[in-house]
N, C-alpha and C positions, 0 to 999 in steps of 0.2 A: 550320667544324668540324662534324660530323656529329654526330647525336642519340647514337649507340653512343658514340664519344669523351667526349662530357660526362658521358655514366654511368660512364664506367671511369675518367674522370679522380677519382682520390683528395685534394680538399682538402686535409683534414687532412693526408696524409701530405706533400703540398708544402709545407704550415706548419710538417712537423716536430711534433703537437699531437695529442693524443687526443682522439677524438669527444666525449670528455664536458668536452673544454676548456670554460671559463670565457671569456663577451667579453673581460676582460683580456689571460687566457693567448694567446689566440688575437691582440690587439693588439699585445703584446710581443715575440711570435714574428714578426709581420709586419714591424716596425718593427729588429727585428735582422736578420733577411733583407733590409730592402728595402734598410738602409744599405750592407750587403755586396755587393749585387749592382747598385747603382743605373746606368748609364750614363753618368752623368758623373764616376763614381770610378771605371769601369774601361772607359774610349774602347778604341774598337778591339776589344773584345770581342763579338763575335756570342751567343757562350755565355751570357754574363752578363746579356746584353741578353735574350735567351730567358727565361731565369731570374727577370729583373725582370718579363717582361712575365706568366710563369706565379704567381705569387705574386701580384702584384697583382688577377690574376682570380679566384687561390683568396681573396684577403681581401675582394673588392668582394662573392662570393659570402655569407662566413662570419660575417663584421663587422654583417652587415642579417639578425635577428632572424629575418623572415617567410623570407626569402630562403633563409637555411639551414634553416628547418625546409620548404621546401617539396623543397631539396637531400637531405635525410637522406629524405625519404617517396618522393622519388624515386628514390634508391639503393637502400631498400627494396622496392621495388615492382620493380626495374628493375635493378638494380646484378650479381644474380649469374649471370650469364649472360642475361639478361633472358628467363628461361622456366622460374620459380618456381612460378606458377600452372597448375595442370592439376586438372581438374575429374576428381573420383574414382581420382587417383593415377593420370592417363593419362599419353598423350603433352604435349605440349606444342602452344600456339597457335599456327597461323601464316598471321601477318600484317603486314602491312607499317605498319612505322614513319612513313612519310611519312602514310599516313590519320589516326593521331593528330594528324600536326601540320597537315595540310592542312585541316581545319573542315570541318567535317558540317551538312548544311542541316536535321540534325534537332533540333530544340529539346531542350536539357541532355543533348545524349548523353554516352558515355563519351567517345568520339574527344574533344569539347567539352572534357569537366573536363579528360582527362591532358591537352589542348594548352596547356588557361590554366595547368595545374600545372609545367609544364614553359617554358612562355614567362614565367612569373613569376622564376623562376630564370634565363633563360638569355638576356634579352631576343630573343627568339623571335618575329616574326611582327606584326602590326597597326602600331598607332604605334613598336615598339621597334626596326621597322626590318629585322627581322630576316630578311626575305626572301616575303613575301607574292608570290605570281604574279598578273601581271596580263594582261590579255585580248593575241589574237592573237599571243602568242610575243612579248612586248616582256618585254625583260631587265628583271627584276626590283631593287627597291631596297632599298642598303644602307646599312646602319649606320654613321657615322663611328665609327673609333677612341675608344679612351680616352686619354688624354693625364693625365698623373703628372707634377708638378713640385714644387719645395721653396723653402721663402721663411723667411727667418729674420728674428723680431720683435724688437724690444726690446717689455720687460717692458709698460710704457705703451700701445701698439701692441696688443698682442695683448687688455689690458684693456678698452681703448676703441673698436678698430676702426681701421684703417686701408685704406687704399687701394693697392695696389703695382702697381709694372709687372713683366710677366712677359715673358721673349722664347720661343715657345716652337718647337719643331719639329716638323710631321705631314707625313702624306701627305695630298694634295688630286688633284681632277681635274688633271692636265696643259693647261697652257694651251694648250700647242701644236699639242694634238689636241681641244681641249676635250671631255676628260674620254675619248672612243672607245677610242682606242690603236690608232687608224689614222692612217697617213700622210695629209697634208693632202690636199685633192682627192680622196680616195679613202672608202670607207664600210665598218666591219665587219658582217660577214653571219650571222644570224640559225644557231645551233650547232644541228646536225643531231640529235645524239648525245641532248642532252638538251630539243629543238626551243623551246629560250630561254627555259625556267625555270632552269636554271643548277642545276637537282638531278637527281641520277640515282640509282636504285634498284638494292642491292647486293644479292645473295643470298646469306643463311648458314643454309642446312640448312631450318629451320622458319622460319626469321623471314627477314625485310628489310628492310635498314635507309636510308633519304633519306639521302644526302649529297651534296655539293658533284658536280658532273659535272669529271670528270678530263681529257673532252676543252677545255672552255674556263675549268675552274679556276671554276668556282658565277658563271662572268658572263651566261653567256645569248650572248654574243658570242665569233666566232672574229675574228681577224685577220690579213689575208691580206699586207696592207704594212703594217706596224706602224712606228707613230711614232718616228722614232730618237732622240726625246728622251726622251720614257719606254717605249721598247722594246716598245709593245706591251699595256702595263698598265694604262694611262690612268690613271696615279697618277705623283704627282713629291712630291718631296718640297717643303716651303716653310717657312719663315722668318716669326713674324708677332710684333710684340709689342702684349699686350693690358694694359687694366687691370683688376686684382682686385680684387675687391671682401672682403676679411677681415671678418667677423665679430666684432661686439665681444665680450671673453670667451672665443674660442680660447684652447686652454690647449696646453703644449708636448706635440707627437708628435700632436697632432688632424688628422685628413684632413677638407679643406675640400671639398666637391664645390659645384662651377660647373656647371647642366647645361647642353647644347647650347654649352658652351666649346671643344670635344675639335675633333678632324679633323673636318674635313666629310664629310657623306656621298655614296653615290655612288646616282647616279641618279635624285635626290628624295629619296634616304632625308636622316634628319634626322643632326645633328651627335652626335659621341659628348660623353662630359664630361669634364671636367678636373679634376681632383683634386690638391690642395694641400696637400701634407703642411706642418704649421708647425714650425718649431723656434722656443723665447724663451728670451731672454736673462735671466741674474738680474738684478734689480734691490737697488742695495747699501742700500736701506733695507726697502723691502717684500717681503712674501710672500706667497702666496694656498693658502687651503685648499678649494677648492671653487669658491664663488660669493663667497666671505667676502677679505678682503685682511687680510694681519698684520702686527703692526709691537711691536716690542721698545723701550720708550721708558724710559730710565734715571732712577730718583727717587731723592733724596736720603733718609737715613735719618728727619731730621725732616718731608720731609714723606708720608713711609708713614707714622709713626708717630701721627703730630697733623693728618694731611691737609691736603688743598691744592687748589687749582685751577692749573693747567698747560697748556698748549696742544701740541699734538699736529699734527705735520703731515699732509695727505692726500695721496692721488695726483693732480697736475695742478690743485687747489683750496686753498683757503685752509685755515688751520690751523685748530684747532676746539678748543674749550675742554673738558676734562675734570676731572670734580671726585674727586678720589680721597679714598674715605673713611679717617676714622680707623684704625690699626691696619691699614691694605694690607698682605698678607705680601708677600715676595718672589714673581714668578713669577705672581700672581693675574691673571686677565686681566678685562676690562671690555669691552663691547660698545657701539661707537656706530654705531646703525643707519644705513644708506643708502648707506654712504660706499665699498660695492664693488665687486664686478663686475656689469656693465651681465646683466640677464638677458632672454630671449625675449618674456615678457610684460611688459618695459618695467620695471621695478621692478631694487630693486637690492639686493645684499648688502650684508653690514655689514664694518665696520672691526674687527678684535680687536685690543685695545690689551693691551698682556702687558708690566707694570711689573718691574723689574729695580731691586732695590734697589742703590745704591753707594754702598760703605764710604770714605772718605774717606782714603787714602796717606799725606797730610800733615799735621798735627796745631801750627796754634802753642798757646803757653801758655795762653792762653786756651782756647780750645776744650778741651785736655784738662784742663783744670781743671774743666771743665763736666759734660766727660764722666764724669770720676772721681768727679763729685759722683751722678749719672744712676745709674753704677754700683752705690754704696753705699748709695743710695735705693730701687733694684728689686734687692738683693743677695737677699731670699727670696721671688723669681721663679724659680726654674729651669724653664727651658724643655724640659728632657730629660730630667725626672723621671717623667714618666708614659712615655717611651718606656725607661726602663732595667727599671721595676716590669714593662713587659709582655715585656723581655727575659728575665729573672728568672723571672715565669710558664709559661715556656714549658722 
């Protein structure tokens, strides 16, 4: 894709999302998009598949903090027609886009900053693969793919970390030609058009813009007998299944990124990565708020009232003793530290215990004999006296 495309390509508006979205808003919106359009909910889809793979590049953009704000300065700077700047309300600059991103031998030039500004966002250039030229017209190296798959946790799993297998599908060099997309015995020859940098220089009025060379598609290489198993492309599609590695503490709709997991790259360049959206499952005793785990533990009237000591289960560990003070209201909650989700620096959340008084259905003679006694004992207690007086006041 060409430097002019990433500037006009509008994010937000592929999110459906206002610039001034929120990381949420802009998470929500991904995650209901990706569901709709994913390729394994709608096989056979070329559209959908497009759709999946543009969304996913507006969110790997939007989602990384540094990323979009180096996008927004870029679109500012570059975004409306790219020839905003005119020095005493003249004409316009012109020059060629490929110099910003081609690297300047001058220490901190401009060409320098817009290419880091612009390769930070768009992995552009050096290590990100993005198409650096290298000496005597040898075709330049590319980026593997990004690769997007879905794994679904039970509750325990996503808290502690798990391992899973994934089976995934990319495009790699073609074996058959290893990697050319020339037929066997035969050698592809070095593209005239753009003499095997695989960019070629457009012209628009004042400016020019680098992109892809249109005679050999941004390879650097023509081919004259093309491989008839990958036609030519030097790419096939392959089948691999890996194991992942999940994070302890994933929480439901987290995109997990693996890097160098993705398709391989072509020509040296490095692997793209793999990103793991999670879905979890509920767990029919626990819940988590954060870092924290919760848990709803039913007490007896006597012992809220006169307190107690009571055991309390964990997640995946032994039960733990809680001593609940005299007078627990309903609903009160108590913290026992340690007992929750595993965190980065090694340390862990707490357990929220949230007691739930219950009333008793069943009553033999005895017990309401006790109670009736209880009753007529705290008979000038009313509990909803101070709430009627401030009813009253008002």
């Amino acid at each position: 894709m060409s430097t002019k495309d990433y500037l006009e390509k509008d994010y937000y508006k592929v999110l459906g999302v206002p610039k001034s979205a929120s990381a949420d808003e802009i998470k929500k919106a991904y995650r209901k998009l990706a569901r709709e359009n994913h390729p394994d909910a709608n096989q056979g889809s070329p559209e959908k598949e497009a759709k999946f793979k543009e969304i996913s590049e507006a969110y790997d953009v939007l989602s990384d903090a540094k990323r979009r704000k180096e996008y927004d300065e870029a679109r500012t700077l570059f975004g409306s027609g790219v020839g905003g700047a005119r020095p005493g309300g003249g004409g316009g600059f012109p020059f060629d886009f490929g110099d910003l991103f081609g690297g300047s031998n001058q220490q901190g030039s401009t060409s320098d900053r817009i290419g880091d500004l612009f390769g930070g966002i768009f992995n552009r250039g050096g290590s990100g693969g993005g198409g650096s030229r290298t000496t005597g017209g040898a075709t330049r190296a590319r980026r593997g793919q990004d690769i997007e798959s879905e794994v679904t946790l039970s509750f325990t799993e996503a808290v502690q970390g798990t391992t899973v297998s994934l089976r995934l599908t990319s495009s790699q060099g073609c074996a058959a030609c290893s990697g050319t997309g020339a037929k066997a015995g035969t050698t592809p020859r070095v593209c005239p058009t753009c003499e095997g940098t695989g960019a070629a220089s457009r012209n628009l009025g004042n400016f020019a813009f680098s992109e892809p060379c249109r005679d050999c598609k941004g390879r650097g290489l023509l081919v004259d007998d093309p491989c008839p198993v990958c036609e030519g492309s030097g790419r096939a599609k392959s089948t691999r299944t890996i194991q992942a590695r999940i994070p302890a503490g994933v929480d439901d709709g987290k995109r997990v990124k693996l890097k160098a997991k993705g398709a391989p790259g072509e020509n040296g360049g490095p692997a793209g990565d793999l990103y793991i959206l999670t879905h979890v499952k509920p767990h029919p005793v626990f819940g988590r708020n954060a870092d924290n785990l919760t848990i709803t533990v039913p007490v007896t009237f006597t012992e809220a009232a006169l307190g107690a000591e009571i055991k309390v289960p964990t997640l995946k560990g032994m039960p733990v003793t809680v001593r609940i003070a005299p007078g627990t209201r309903n609903g009160q909650v108590q913290r026992v530290r340690g007992r929750g989700v595993a965190r980065k620096d090694g340390t862990k959340g707490d357990l929220l215990v949230t007691f739930e008084v219950v009333v008793p259905k069943h009553l033999d003679d005895k017990a309401r004999e006790l109670l009736t006694e209880f009753r007529e004992a705290t008979a000038g207690d009313d509990p909803r006296a101070e709430l009627i007086e401030k009813a009253r006041s008002e």
